[in-house]
C-alpha positions in Angstrom: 0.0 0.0 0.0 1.4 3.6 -0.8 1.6 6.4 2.0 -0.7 9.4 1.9 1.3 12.1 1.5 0.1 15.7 2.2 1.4 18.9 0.4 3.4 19.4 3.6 4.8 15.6 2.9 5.5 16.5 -0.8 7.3 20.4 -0.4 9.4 19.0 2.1 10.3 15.7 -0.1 11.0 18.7 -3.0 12.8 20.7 -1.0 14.9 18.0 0.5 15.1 16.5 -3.2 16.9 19.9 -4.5 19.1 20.0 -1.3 19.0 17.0 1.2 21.0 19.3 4.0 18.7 22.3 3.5 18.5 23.1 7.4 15.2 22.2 9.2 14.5 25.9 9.4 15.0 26.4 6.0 12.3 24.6 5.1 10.0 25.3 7.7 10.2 29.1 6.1 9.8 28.2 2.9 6.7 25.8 3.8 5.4 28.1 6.8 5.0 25.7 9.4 7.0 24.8 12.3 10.3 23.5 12.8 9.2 21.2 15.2 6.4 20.0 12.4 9.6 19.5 9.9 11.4 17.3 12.0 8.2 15.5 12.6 7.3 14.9 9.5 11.0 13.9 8.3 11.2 11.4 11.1 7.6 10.1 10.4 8.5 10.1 6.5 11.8 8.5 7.2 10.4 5.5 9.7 7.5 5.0 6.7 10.4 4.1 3.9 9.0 7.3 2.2 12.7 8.9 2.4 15.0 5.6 2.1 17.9 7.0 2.5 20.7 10.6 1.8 22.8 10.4 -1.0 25.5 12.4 -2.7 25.4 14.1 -5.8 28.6 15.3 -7.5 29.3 17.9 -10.0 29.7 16.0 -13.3 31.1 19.2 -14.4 34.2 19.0 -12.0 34.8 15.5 -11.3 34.2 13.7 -14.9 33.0 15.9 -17.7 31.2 13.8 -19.5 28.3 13.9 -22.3 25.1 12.5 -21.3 22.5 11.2 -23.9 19.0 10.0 -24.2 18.3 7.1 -26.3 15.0 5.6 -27.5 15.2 2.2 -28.4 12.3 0.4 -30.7 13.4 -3.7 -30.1 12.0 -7.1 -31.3 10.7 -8.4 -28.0 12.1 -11.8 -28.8 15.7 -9.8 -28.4 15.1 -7.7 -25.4 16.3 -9.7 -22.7 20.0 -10.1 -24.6 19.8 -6.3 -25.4 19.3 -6.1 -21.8 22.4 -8.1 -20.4 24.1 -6.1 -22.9 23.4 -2.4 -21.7 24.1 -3.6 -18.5 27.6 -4.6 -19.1 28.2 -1.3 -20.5 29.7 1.1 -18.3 28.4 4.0 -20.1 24.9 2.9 -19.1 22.9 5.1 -16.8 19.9 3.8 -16.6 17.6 1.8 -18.8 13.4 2.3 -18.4 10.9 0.3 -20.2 8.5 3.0 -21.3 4.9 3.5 -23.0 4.6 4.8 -26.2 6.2 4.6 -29.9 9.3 3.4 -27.8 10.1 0.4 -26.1 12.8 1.7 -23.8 14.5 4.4 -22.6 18.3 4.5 -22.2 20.6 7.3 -20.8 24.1 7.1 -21.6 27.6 8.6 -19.8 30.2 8.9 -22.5 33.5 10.7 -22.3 33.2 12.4 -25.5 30.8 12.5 -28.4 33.1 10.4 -30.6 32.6 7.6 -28.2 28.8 8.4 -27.8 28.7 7.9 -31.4 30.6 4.9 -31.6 28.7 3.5 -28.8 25.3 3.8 -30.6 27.2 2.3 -33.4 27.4 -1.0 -31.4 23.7 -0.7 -29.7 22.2 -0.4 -33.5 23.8 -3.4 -34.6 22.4 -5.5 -31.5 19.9 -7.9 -33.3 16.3 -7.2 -32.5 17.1 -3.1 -32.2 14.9 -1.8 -35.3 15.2 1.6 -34.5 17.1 4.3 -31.9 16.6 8.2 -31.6 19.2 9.8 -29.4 18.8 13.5 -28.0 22.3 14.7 -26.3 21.5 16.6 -23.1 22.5 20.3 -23.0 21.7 21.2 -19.6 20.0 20.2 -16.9 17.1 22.8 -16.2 16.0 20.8 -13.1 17.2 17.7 -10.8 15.4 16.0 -8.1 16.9 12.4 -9.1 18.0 10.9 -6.1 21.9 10.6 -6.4 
């Protein structure tokens, strides 16, 4: 069963989601309540599984430029699960989602440069069942609330 969450529950998961040592005042400002209610509800949210843990995020930027890439993949279900154990060898590979849609999954890629990047969806395109991949490079990110 999922947790009811308020709008309390969800601007402090945001908040805490932008910057997970935002102090407890912090967000009590920004949320007009309490402190006392903040560290309530983290605690409460905490002992539920809702938060599951604090992670660290670095700067890409300053510790491994890199080029990051969306990838929509259109596969042969027959071929998906060897496509799979094949992403997931790659070290490049960020995360893979199966998704809804004109796609049939979703792949982000870390790559040095955009030579390898190319040469990377090079060797994904020639994986049998793989009719199809559209790639978008990322620019910039506008917004970031994934967890690490």
């Amino acid at each position: 069963m999922r947790p009811e969450l308020d709008a309390v529950d969800n601007n402090i998961l945001a908040l805490l989601m932008d910057n997970a040592r935002l102090p407890v005042t912090t967000i009590a400002k920004k949320i007009g309540v309490a402190r006392t209610t903040i560290i309530a509800r983290i605690a409460a949210l905490e002992k539920r599984g809702v938060i599951a843990g604090y992670g660290l995020k670095l700067n890409q930027k300053l510790v491994q430029p890199m080029v990051r890439a969306y990838v929509g993949l259109s596969v042969e279900a027959k071929y998906a699960p060897a496509l799979i154990r094949f992403l997931q060898q790659l070290p490049e590979t960020e995360t893979l989602c199966a998704v809804s849609g004109a796609i049939d999954y979703m792949l982000t890629l870390r790559c040095a440069n955009t030579e390898m990047l190319d040469r990377l969806l090079d060797q994904i395109g020639a994986q049998d069942g793989v009719r199809q991949t559209s790639t978008s490079v990322i620019l910039s990110k506008r917004i970031d609330r994934a967890a690490i």
